[in-house]
N, C-alpha and C positions, 0 to 999 in steps of 0.2 A: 082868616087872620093868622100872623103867621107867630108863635110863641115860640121863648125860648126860657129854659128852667136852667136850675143851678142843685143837683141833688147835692146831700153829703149825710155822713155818720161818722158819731165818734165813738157808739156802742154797738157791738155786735155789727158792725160796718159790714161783712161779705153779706151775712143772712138780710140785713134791710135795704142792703141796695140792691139786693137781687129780688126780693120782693117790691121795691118802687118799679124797678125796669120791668116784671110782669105785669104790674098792674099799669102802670105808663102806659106799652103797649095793649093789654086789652082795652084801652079810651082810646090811643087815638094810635093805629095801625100804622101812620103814616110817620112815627117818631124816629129821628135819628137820635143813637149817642154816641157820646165822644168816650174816649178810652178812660178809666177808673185811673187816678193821680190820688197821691197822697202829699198831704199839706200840712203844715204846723196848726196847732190852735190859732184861733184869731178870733179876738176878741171875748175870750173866753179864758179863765185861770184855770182851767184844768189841763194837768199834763196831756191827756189821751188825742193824740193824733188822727186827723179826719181821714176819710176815705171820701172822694169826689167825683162829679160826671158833671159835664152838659149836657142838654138835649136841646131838639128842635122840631115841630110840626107844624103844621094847617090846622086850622078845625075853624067853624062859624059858630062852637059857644064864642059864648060871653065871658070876658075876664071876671066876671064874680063864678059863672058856673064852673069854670076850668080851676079858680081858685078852690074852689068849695071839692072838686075830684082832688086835688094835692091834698089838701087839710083831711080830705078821708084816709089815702095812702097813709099820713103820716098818724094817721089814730090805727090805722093798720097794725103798725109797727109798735103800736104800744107806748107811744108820745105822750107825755099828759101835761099839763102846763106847770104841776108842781115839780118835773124835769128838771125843766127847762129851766126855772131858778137855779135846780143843782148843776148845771153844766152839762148834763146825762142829754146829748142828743142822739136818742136813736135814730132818728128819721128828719132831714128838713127838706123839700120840696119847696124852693123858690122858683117863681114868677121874677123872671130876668129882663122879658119881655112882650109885650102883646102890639101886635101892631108896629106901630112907631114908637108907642110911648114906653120909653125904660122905666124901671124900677130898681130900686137895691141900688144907686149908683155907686156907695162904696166898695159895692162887691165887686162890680165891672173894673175894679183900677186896682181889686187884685191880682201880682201877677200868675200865680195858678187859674182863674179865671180867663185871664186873656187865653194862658197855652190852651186851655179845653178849649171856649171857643172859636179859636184858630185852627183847633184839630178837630173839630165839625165841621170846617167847611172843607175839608180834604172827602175825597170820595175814594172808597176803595171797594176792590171787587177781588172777590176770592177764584183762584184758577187750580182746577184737580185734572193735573196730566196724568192720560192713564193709557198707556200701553197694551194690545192683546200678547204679543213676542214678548215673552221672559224665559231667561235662560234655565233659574231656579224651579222657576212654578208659571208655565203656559197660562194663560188665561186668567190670572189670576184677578183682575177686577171683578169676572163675572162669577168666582166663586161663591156660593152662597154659605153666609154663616147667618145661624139665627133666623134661616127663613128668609133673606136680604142678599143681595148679591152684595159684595163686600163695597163697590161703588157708591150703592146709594147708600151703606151706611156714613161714608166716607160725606158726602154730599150732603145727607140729613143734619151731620154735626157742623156744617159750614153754613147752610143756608140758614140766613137771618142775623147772625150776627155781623155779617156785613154788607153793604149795601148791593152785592148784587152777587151772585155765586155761579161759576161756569166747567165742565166736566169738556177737558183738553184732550180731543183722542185722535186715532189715526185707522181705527178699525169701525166698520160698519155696526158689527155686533155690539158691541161697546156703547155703542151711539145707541141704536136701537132698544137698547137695554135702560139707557138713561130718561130717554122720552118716553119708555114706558112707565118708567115710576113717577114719570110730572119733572123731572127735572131738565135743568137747560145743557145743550151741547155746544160744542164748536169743531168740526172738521178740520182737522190740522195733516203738516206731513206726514209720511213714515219715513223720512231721512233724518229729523233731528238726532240728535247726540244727547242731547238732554235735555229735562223736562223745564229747566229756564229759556233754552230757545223755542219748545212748542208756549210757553206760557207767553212769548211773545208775539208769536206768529197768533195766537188768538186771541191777546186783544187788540191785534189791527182787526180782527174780523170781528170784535164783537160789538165793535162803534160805541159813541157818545164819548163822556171824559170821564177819564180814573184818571185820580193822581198818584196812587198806591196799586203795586199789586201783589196779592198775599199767594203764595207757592205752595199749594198742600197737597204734600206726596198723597196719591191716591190707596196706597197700602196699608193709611193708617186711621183704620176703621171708629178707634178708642180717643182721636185728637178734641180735645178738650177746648170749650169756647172762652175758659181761662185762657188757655195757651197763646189763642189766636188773638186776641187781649192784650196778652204781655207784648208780642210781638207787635200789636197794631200801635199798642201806647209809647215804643218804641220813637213814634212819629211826633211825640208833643215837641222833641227834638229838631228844630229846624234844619238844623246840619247832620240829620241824620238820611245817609245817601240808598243804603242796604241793611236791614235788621233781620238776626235770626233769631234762634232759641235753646238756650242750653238749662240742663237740669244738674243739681252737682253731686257726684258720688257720693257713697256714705259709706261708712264703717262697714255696715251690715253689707252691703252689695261685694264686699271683698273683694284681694286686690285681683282675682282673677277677671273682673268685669272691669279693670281699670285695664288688665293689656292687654284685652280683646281687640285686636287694630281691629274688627269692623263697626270699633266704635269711639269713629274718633272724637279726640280731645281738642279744649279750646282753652287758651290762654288770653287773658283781659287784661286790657290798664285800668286804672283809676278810672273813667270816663267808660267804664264799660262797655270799651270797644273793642272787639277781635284784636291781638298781636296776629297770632296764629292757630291753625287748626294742624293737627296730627294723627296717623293712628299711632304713635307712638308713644309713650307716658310724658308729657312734657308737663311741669320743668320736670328733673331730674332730680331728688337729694341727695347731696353727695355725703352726706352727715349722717343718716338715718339708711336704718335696714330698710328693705323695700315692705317689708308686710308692715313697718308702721306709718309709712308714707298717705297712707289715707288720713292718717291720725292729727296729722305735723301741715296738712295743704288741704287748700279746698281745690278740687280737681273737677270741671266742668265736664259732661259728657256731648255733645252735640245732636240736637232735636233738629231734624233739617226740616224745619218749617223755616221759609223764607218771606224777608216783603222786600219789595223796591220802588221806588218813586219811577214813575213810568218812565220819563227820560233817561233814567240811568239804567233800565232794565233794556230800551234800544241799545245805548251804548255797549254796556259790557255784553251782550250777543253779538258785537261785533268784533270783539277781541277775540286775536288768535289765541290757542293753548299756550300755558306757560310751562316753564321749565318745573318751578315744584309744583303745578298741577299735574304734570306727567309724571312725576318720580311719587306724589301722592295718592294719584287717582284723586282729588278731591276738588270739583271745579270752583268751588269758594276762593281757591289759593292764587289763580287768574287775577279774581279781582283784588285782593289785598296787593300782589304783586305790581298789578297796572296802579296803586295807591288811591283807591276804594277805600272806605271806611264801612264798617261793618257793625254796628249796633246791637250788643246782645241781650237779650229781655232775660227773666229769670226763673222758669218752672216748678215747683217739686212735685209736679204730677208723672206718675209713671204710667208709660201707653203703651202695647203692643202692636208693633209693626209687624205685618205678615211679607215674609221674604219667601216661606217656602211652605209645601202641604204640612208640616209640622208645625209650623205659626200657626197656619191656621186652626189645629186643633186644639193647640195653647187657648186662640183667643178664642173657639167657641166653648171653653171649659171655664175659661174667664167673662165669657157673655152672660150663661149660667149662672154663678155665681152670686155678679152682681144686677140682676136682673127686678 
């Protein structure tokens, strides 16, 4: 029978919905969820803002026994029903649906409800292009940090949170290395130009239907199932075409990390959509000394985790390079230019990317750490 739930919290929201989604998944393995939205109160006088999910699965309980696992989750969570008078929802675990027969229907014809479950029935599949030729650091997927060749840690923090995870190569070794740790490969060129055209060239080979597909640079062993998150809830958005991810400088990172060009900058409208990317400090104050320019702007750094709705990930592979793609090096700038809309989610998680044998000793000093 086929269920479908309506989690939410308006207390301690990250800690209890990430304890519903473990315990979800240890019942019923077969559960999707929908990306984490946040919503106003409803039906409730307390100010405190919810955090939300859907979900969906199979199972042959019974709607009393599948009930009776949620009412457990939510005593998990420290529920109690004199709460629940106060407004104090840690935990609610609704039954949306069993079968054919709905419940909750005023919940259904909320519209945060509908986006979640609109953005469950999207299927997405994560793609890690991974190259053995680097110019900086050779080999650098099968470097081992931690005991791990840097891939599969790369692939461990991807598989599971979305429905389906594939390692994009062009080297034998690579491959070999992948199917030894249990994970899935795809044999691609060694002519792409970049890791958006191998991420296309495999999902024509990796068959069935994605409607999303999520871009995780292989070099970034530390990517966070937050991250991947932000960028997938990017999608509750129907009009959203290409979503990335950016993290925003801070005081303390100072301004020498702000004009580091190999780490370019992105500028938003209102609607949270890419204007543009730079290595160069964009905007500009013309008012302000530059060491207090962190202070006076919120300045976005750019996380190139990418997703794209598979139709437009055909498309823009088939655009030529553009004019400030070439003057930037920055192939994002292609598509803004062809008049692409670019969707940016919002991080404050800091991850190290390994570019060279010095990354990598960064990040196994930082595996250590936090271990």
């Amino acid at each position: 029978m086929k269920y479908i739930l309506c989690i939410g919290s308006n207390t301690e929201p990250e800690k209890n919905m990430e304890l519903a989604v473990k315990e979800l998944i240890r019942h019923f393995p077969n559960i999707r969820f929908s990306s984490q939205q946040t919503s106003g109160p409803m039906g409730v006088k307390r100010p405190d803002w919810f955090q939300n999910r859907a979900a969906k699965f199979e199972s042959d309980l019974s709607f009393e026994e599948v009930k009776a696992i949620t009412k457990d989750i939510e005593r998990q969570a420290g529920r109690t029903p004199e709460e629940k008078y106060e407004e104090i929802i840690k935990l609610d675990v609704d039954i949306l649906q069993a079968g054919d027969q709905r419940y909750k229907l005023h919940d259904w014809e909320q519209p945060y409800v509908q986006r979640l479950l609109k953005q469950l029935e999207l299927r997405f599949v994560g793609i890690i292009p991974a190259r053995y030729a680097s110019t900086r650091f050779p080999a650098k997927p099968l470097a081992m940090l931690g005991g791990k060749p840097v891939i599969q840690r790369v692939y461990e923090q991807v598989a599971g949170v979305l429905d389906d995870a594939y390692v994009a190569t062009d080297d034998e070794r690579i491959e070999n290395a992948v199917k030894a740790f249990g994970g899935k490969v795809i044999m691609t060129s060694p002519d792409h130009k970049s890791g958006t055209d191998r991420c296309y060239e495999a999902l024509t080979k990796i068959g069935g239907h994605f409607d999303v597909v999520v871009n995780i640079q292989g070099d970034e062993p530390f990517i966070q199932p937050s991250q991947i998150e932000a960028v997938r809830a990017c999608f509750l958005d129907d009009s959203t075409q290409i979503a990335t991810l950016v993290k925003p400088f801070t005081v303390e990172n100072g301004f020498e990390a702000l004009e580091n060009v190999n780490s370019p900058k992105v500028v938003v409208n209102k609607n949270m959509n890419a204007l543009y990317f730079s290595r160069s400090i964009i905007p500009f104050q013309r008012n302000q000394e530059k060491q207090d320019w962190l202070s006076h702007h919120t300045y976005y750094k750019h996380i190139g985790l990418y997703a794209y709705r598979s139709n437009v990930l055909k498309e823009i592979t088939a655009l030529p390079q553009s004019s400030l793609e070439l003057a930037e090096s920055l192939e994002q700038l292609r598509w803004l230019e062809n008049g692409y809309t670019i969707k940016v989610g919002v991080t404050d998680v800091e991850t190290i990317g390994i570019d060279t044998p010095q990354d990598l000793q960064r990040a196994e000093e930082f595996l250590k750490s936090h271990s």
